[in-house]
Short mmCIF file of the C-alpha atoms (twelve columns), coordinates in Angstrom:
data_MODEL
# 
_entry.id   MODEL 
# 
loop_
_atom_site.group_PDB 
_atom_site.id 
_atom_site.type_symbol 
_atom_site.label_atom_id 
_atom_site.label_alt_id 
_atom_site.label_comp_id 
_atom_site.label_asym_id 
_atom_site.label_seq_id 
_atom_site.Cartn_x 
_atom_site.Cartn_y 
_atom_site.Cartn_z 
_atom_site.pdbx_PDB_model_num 
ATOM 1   C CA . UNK A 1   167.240 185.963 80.981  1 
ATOM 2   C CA . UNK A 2   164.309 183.987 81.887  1 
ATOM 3   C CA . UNK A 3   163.004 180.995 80.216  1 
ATOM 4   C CA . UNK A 4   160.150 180.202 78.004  1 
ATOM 5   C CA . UNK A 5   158.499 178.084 80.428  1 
ATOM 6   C CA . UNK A 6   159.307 180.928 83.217  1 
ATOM 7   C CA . UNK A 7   157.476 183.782 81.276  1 
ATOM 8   C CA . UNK A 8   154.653 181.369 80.118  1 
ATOM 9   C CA . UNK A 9   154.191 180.135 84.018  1 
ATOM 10  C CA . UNK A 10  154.179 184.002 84.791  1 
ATOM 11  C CA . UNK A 11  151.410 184.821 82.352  1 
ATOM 12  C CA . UNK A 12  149.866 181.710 84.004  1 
ATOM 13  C CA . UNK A 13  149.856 182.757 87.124  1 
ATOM 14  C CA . UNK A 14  148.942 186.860 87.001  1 
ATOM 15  C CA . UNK A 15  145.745 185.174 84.517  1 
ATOM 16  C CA . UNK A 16  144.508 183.423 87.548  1 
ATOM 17  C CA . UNK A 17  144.014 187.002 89.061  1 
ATOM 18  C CA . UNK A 18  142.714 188.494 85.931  1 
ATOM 19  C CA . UNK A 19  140.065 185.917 85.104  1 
ATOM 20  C CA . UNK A 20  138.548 186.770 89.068  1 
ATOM 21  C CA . UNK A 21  138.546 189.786 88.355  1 
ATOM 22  C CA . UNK A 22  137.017 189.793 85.014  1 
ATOM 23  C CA . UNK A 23  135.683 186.385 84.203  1 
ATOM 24  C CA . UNK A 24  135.786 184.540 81.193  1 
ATOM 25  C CA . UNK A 25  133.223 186.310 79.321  1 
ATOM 26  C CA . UNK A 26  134.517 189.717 79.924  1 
ATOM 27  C CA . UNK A 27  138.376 189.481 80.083  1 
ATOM 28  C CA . UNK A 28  140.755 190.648 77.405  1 
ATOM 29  C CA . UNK A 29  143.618 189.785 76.312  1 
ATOM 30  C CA . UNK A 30  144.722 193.383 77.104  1 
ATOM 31  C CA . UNK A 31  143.696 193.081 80.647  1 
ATOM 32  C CA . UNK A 32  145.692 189.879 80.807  1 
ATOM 33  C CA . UNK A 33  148.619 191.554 79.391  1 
ATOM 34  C CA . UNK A 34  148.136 194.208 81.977  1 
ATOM 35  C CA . UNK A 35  147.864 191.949 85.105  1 
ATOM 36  C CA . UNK A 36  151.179 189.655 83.823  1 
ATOM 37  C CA . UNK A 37  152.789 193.164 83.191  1 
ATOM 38  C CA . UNK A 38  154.009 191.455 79.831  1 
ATOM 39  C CA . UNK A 39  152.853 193.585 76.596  1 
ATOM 40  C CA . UNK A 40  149.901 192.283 74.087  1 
ATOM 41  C CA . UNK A 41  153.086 190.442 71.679  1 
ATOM 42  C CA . UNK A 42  154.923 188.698 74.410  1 
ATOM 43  C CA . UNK A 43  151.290 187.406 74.904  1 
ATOM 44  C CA . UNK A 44  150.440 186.135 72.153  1 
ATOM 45  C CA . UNK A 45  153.821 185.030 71.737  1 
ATOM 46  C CA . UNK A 46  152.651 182.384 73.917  1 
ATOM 47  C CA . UNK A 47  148.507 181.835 73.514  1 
ATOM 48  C CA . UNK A 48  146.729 182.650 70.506  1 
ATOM 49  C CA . UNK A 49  143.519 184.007 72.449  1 
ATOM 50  C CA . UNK A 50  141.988 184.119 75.912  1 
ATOM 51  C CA . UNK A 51  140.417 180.742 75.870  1 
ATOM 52  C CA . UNK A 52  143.981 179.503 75.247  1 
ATOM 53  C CA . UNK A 53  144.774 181.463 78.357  1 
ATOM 54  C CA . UNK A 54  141.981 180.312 80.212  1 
ATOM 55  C CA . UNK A 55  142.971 176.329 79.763  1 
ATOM 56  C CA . UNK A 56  146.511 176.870 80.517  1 
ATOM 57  C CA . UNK A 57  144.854 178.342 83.678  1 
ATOM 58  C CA . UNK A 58  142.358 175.726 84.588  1 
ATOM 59  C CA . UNK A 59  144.976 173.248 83.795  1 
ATOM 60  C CA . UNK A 60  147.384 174.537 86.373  1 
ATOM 61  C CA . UNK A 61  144.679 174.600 88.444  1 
ATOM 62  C CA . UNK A 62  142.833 171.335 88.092  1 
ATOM 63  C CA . UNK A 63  146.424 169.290 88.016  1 
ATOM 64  C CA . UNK A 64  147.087 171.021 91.743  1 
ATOM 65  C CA . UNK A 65  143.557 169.538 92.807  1 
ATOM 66  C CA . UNK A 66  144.577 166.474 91.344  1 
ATOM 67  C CA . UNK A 67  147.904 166.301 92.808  1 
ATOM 68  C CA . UNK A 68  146.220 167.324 96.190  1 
ATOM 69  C CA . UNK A 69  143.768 164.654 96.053  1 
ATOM 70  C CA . UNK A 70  146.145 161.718 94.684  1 
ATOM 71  C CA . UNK A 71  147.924 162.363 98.109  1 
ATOM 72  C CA . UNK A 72  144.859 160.952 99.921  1 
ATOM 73  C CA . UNK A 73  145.499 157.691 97.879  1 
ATOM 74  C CA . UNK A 74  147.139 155.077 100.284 1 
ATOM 75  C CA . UNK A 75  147.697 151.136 100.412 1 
ATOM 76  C CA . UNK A 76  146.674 150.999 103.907 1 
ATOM 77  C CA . UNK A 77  142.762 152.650 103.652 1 
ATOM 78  C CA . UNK A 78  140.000 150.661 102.764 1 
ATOM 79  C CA . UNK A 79  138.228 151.098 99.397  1 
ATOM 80  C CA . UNK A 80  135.726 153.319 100.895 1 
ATOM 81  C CA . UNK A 81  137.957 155.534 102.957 1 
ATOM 82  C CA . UNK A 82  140.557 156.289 99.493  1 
ATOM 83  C CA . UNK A 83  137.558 157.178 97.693  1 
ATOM 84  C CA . UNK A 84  136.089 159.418 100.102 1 
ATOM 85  C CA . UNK A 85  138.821 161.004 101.026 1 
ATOM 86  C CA . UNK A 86  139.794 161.635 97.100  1 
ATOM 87  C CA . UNK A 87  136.646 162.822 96.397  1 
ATOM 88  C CA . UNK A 88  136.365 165.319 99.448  1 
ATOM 89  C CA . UNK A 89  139.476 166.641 98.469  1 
ATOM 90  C CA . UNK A 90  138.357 167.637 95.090  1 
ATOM 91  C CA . UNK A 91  134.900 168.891 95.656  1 
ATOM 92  C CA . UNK A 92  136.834 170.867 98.827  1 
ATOM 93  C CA . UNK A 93  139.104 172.141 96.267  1 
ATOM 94  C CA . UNK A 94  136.196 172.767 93.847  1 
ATOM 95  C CA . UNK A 95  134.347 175.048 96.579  1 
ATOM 96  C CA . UNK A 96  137.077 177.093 96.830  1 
ATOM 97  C CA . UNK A 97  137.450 177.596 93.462  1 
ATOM 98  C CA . UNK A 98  133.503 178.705 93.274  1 
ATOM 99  C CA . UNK A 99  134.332 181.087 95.803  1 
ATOM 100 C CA . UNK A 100 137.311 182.279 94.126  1 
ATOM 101 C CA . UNK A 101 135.856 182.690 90.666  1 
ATOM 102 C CA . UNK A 102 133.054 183.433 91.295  1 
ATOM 103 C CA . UNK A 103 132.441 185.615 87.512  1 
ATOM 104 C CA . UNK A 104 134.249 182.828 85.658  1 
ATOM 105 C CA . UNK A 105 131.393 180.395 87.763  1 
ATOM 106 C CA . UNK A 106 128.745 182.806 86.184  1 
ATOM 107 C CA . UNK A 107 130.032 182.669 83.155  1 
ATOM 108 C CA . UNK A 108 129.896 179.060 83.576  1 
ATOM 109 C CA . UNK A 109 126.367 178.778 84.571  1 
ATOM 110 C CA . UNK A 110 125.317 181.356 81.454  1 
ATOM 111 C CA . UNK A 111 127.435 179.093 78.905  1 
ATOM 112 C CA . UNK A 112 128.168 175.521 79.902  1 
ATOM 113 C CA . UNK A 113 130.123 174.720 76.641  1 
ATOM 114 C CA . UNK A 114 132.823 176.395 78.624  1 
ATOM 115 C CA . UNK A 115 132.642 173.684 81.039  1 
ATOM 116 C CA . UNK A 116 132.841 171.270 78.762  1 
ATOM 117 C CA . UNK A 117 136.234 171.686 77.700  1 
ATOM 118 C CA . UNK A 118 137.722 172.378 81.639  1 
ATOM 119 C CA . UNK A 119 135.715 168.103 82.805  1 
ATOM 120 C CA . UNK A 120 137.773 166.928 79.960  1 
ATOM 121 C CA . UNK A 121 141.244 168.588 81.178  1 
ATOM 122 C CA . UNK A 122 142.866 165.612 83.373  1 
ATOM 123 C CA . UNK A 123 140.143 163.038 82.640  1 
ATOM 124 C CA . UNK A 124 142.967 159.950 81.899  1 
ATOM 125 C CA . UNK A 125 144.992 161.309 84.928  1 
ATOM 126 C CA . UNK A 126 141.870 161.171 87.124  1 
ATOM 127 C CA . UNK A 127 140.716 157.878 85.654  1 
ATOM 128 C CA . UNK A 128 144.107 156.288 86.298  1 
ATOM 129 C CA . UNK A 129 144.183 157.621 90.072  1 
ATOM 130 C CA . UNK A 130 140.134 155.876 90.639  1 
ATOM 131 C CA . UNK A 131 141.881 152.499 89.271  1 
ATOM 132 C CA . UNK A 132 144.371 152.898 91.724  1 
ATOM 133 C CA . UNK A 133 141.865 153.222 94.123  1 
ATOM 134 C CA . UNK A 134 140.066 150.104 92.967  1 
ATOM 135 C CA . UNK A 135 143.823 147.935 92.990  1 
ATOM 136 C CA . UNK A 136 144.673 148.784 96.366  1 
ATOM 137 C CA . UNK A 137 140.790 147.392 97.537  1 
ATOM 138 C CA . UNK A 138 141.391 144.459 95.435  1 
ATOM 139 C CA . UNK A 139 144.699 143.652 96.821  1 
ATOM 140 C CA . UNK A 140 143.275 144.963 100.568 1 
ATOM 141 C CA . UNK A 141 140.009 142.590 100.159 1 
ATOM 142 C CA . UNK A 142 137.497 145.784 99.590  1 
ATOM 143 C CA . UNK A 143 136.439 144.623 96.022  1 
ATOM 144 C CA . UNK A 144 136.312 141.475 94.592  1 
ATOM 145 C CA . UNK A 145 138.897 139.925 91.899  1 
ATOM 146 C CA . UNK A 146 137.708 142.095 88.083  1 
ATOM 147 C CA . UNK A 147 139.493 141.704 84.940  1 
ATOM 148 C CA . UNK A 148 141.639 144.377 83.588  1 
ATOM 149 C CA . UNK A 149 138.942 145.424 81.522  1 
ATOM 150 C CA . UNK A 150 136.210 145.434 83.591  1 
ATOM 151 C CA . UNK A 151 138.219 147.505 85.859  1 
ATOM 152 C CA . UNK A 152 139.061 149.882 83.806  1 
ATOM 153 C CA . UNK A 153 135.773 150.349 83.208  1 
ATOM 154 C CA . UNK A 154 134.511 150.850 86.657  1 
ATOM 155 C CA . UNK A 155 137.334 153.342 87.062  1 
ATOM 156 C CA . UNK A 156 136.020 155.157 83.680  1 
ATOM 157 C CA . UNK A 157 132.008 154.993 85.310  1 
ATOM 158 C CA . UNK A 158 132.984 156.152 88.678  1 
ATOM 159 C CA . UNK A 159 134.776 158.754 87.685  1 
ATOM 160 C CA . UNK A 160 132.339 159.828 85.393  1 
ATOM 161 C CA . UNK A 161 129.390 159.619 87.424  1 
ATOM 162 C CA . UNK A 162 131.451 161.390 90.058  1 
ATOM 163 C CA . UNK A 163 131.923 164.675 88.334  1 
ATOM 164 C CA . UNK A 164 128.315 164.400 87.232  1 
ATOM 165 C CA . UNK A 165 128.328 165.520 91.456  1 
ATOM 166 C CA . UNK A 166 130.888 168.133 90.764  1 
ATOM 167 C CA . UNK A 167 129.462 169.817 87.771  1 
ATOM 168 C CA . UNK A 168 125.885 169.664 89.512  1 
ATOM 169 C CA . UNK A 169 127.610 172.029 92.502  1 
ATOM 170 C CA . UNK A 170 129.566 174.131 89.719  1 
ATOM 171 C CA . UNK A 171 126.203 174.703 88.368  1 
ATOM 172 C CA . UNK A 172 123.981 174.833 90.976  1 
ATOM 173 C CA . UNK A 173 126.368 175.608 93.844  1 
ATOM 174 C CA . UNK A 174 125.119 173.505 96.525  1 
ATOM 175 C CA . UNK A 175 127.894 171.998 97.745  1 
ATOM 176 C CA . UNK A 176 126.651 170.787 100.671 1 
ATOM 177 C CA . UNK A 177 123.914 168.283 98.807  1 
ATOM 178 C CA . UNK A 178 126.681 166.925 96.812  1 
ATOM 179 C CA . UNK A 179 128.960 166.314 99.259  1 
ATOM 180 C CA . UNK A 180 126.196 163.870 101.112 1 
ATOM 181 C CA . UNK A 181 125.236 162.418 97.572  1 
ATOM 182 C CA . UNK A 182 129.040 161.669 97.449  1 
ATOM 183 C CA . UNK A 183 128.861 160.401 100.382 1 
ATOM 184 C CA . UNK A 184 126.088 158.086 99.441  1 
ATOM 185 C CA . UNK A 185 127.721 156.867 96.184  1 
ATOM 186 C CA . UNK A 186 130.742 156.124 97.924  1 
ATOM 187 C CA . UNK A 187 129.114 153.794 100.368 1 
ATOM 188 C CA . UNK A 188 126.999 151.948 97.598  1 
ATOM 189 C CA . UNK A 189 130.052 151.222 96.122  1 
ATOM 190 C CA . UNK A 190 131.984 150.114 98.700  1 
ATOM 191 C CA . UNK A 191 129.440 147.897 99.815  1 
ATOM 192 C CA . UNK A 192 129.013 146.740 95.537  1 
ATOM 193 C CA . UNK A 193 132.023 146.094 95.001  1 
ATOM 194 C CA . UNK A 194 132.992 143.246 97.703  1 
# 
């Protein structure tokens, strides 16, 4: 017999197929039932609707990116090389992801509010990681002694004026701009912050 957490990670995983297929917009929960090959009760069993559905699968999703990119995180890199390298990995990750859903990025781009909920998922996480970032180039020399506060801060503004970049290439899908305006930002505040 298979756990709750099994069958929930199950409907978790055949969504992911279902909402490129479909979208947001479009999908049903009877289409979602269909691709988990679970029926309509065990569903809702575990979501109420699709949008439930649809944050369980962006969480999954976002915390893998996150995970991904926290990996880049290391005591020995300089302030700008952790950042940059965190930063590539997620807009990297984020490309694919345009690729890959590429209805649920129209759906996006027709009805933002959608968006709104997925830049919140992770936010603390992410927030936490960027302050991590800014401790190891305090305690490397990158970045000059802040207070707790202040620090917090900056890791609160840089993360937020960083996925201002990644919601610009969600929306407007050119990656290729944001990854130099990245780039950019990154070396203003490495060169800011010492």
């Amino acid at each position: 017999m298979k756990s709750t957490t099994d069958v929930k990670q199950q409907i978790i995983a055949a969504s992911k197929e279902a909402f490129k297929r479909y979208g947001f917009t479009k999908i049903a929960m009877e289409d979602i039932a269909k691709a988990s090959g679970k029926s309509r009760s065990t569903l809702y069993h575990y979501f109420k609707n699709k949008t439930e559905v649809f944050d369980a699968v962006m969480l999954d999703i976002l915390s893998a990116i996150l995970a991904l990119a926290s990996k880049q995180i290391q005591k020995n890199k300089n302030l700008k090389d952790n950042l940059w390298d965190f930063q590539l990995v997620k807009l990297n990750e984020l490309k694919l992801l345009i690729d890959q859903f590429e209805h649920v990025v129209s759906d996006i781009r027709v009805s933002p509010e959608i968006l709104n909920k997925i830049t919140h998922v992770l936010k603390n996480e992410e927030i936490s990681l960027v302050y991590q970032i800014l401790v190891i180039g305090i305690e490397n020399g990158d970045v000059a002694e802040i207070e707790a506060a202040e620090l917090d801060f900056l890791a609160r503004s840089l993360v937020l004026g960083m996925r201002n970049l990644e919601v610009d290439a969600l929306l407007f899908g050119n990656m290729v701009v944001e990854i130099k305006q990245l780039e950019r930002l990154v070396l203003i505040i490495a060169k800011g912050l010492k």
